[in-house]
N, C-alpha and C positions, 0 to 999 in steps of 0.2 A: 778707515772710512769706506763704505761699502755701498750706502743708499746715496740718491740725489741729495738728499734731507737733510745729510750730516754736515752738509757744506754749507758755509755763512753768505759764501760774496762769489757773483757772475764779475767774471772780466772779461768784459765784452771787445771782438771785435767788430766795426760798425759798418766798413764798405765792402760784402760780400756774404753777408752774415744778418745786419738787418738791413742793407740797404742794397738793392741789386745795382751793383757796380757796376755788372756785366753789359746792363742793357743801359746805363747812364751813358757809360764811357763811347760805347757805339752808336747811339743817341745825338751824341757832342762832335762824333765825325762824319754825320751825316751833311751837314752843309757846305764840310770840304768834298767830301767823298761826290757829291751832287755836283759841284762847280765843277769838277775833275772829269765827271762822265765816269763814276765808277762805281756808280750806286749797285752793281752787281757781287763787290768784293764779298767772298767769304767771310761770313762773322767770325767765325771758328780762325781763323788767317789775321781778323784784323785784331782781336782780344788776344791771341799767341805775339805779333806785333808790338802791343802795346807792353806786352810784360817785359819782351826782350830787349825794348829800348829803355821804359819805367826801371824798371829792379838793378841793373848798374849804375843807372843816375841815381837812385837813393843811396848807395852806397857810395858812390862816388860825392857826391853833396848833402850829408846828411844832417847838416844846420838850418838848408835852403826848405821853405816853406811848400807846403803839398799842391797849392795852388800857382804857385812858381814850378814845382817841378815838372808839371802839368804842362803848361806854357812853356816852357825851358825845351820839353821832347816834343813837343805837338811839329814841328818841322822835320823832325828825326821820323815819328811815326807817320807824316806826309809823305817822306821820300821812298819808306820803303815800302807802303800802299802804290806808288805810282801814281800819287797826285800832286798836282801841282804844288807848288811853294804856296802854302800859307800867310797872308799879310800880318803884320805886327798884331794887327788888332781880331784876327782868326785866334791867333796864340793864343791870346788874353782872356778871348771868349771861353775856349776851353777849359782853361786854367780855373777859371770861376763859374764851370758849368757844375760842380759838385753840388751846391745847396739845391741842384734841382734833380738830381740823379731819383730814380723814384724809391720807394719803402718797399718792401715784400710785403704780399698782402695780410700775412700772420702776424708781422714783425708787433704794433702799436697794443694788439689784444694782448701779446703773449710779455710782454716788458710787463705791463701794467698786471698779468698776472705773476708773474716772475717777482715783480717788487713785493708783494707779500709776506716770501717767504725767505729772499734773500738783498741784500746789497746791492744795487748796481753800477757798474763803474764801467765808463770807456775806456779802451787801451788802444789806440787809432792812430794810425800812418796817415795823419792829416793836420791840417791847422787850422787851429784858435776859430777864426772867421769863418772858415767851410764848415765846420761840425754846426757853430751858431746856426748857419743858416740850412743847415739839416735838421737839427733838433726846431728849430721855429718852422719848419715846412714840412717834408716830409715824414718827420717823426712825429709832431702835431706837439709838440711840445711836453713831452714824457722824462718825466725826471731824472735824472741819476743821480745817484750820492757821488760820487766824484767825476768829472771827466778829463781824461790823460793824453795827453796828443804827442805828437812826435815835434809838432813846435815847442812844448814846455820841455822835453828830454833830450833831444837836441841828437837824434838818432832813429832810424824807422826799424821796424821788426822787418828781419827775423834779428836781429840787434839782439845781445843777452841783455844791455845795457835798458831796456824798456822794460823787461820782465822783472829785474832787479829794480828799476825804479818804481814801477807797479807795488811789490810788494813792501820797498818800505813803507811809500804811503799808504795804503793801507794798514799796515800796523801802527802807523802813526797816528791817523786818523781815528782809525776807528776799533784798530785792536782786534786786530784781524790776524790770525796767523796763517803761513803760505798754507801750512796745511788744509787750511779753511775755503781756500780760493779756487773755484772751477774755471779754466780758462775755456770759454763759450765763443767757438768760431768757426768760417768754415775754412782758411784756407790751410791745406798741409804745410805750407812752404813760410808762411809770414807767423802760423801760429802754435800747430801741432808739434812740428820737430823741436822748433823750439823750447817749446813749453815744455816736453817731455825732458830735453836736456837739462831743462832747468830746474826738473823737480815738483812741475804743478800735472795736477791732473786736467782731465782736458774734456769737452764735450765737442764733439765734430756736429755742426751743424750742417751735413754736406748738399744742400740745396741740390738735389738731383739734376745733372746736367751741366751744374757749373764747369767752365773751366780751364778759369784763371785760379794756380795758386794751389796744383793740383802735384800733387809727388805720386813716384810709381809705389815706394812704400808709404801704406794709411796706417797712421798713429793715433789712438784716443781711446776714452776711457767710455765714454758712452755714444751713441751716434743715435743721432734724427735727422730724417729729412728736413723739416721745420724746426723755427723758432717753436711753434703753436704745438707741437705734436709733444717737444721739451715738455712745455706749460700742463699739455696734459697728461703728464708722467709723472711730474713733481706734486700737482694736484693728486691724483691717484694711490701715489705712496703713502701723503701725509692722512688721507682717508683714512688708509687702509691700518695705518700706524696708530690713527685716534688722535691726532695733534689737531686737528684742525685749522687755520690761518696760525702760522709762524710769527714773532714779532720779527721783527727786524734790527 
């Protein structure tokens, strides 16, 4: 398989990819960072912060829910900002600040053109309840034919054990073969190496700038800056091919 076109089914990942995580997550420590007097810290400092305490706690608790793990580091990511301790109910806020993290502005047009021509299935380092409340808010409520979390697999990526889960179900589901599967993401570290080890091909959606989740080697099979930029590539092939709207 050679074109976008040949492929059946996007497996998406959703915080960094459609949803800018970046400016969520810095967003959600602004009213510690404010309380602290430290509203000056480096973005670039506090999002490097947050991976180094985040990405062992998933592996170290990989049953514990995305909204707990959140909560769980938000004292860890306190202390090594140089703000104060955090109150119980600081944690908590953050923990459950996800369903408001905001969308990319391409993300909502580019799904809804994306579903035309292929499948859409989440594949997310998140839980059950957070994605709900992304999909009802900032995703505006855009369908997926499946959605996969790391609460239902009981493990977060870069896990092999998600990619494997990922693809049984969709050949269960829907008779899908891996072959068929484009893994649609931006980060190197949760999604690309992975995926490559595992045998899927891969779209880097590398949102210019990002940079959480960023490896010194870049792996994938096709790259856009945008979701929207994808959308209009896939559009453009099937023109150009005479298929016009794909079933699904």
């Amino acid at each position: 398989m050679s074109k976008l076109t040949d492929y059946q089914l996007l497996s998406f990942d959703v915080y960094g990819t459609l949803i800018d995580w970046e400016t969520g997550l810095a967003n959600a420590l602004q009213p510690l960072l404010e309380r602290s007097g430290k509203t000056d810290v480096d973005r670039q400092f506090i999002l490097k912060t947050v991976s180094e305490v985040q990405n062992p706690q998933e592996k170290a608790t990989p049953g514990l829910k995305y909204s707990d793990i959140l909560t769980k580091t938000h004292p860890q990511i306190a202390s090594k900002l140089g703000c104060a301790a955090p109150t119980p109910e600081e944690s908590r806020a953050f923990g459950e600040s996800v369903g408001s993290w905001p969308a990319f502005p391409d993300t909502v047009d580019a799904l809804k053109r994306l579903g035309r021509f292929y499948k859409l299935v989440v594949l997310s380092n998140v839980d059950n309840a957070s994605f709900a409340a992304t999909n009802e808010g900032p995703l505006q409520g855009v369908v997926f034919d499946a959605v996969l979390t790391a609460q239902d697999i009981g493990s977060y990526k870069p896990d092999p054990r998600n990619f494997e889960y990922m693809v049984r179900e969709v050949k269960e589901r829907f008779g899908v073969e891996k072959e068929a599967v484009l893994q649609t993401a931006q980060s190197q570290y949760h999604d690309h190496h992975p995926a490559k080890r595992f045998g899927l091909k891969s779209v880097w959606i590398s949102r210019y700038g990002s940079l959480m989740g960023n490896e010194q080697e870049e792996v994938f099979d096709w790259r856009f800056a945008t979701l929207g930029e994808m959308a209009d590539a896939v559009e453009k092939e099937s023109r150009e091919m005479g298929r016009g709207v794909e079933s699904r």
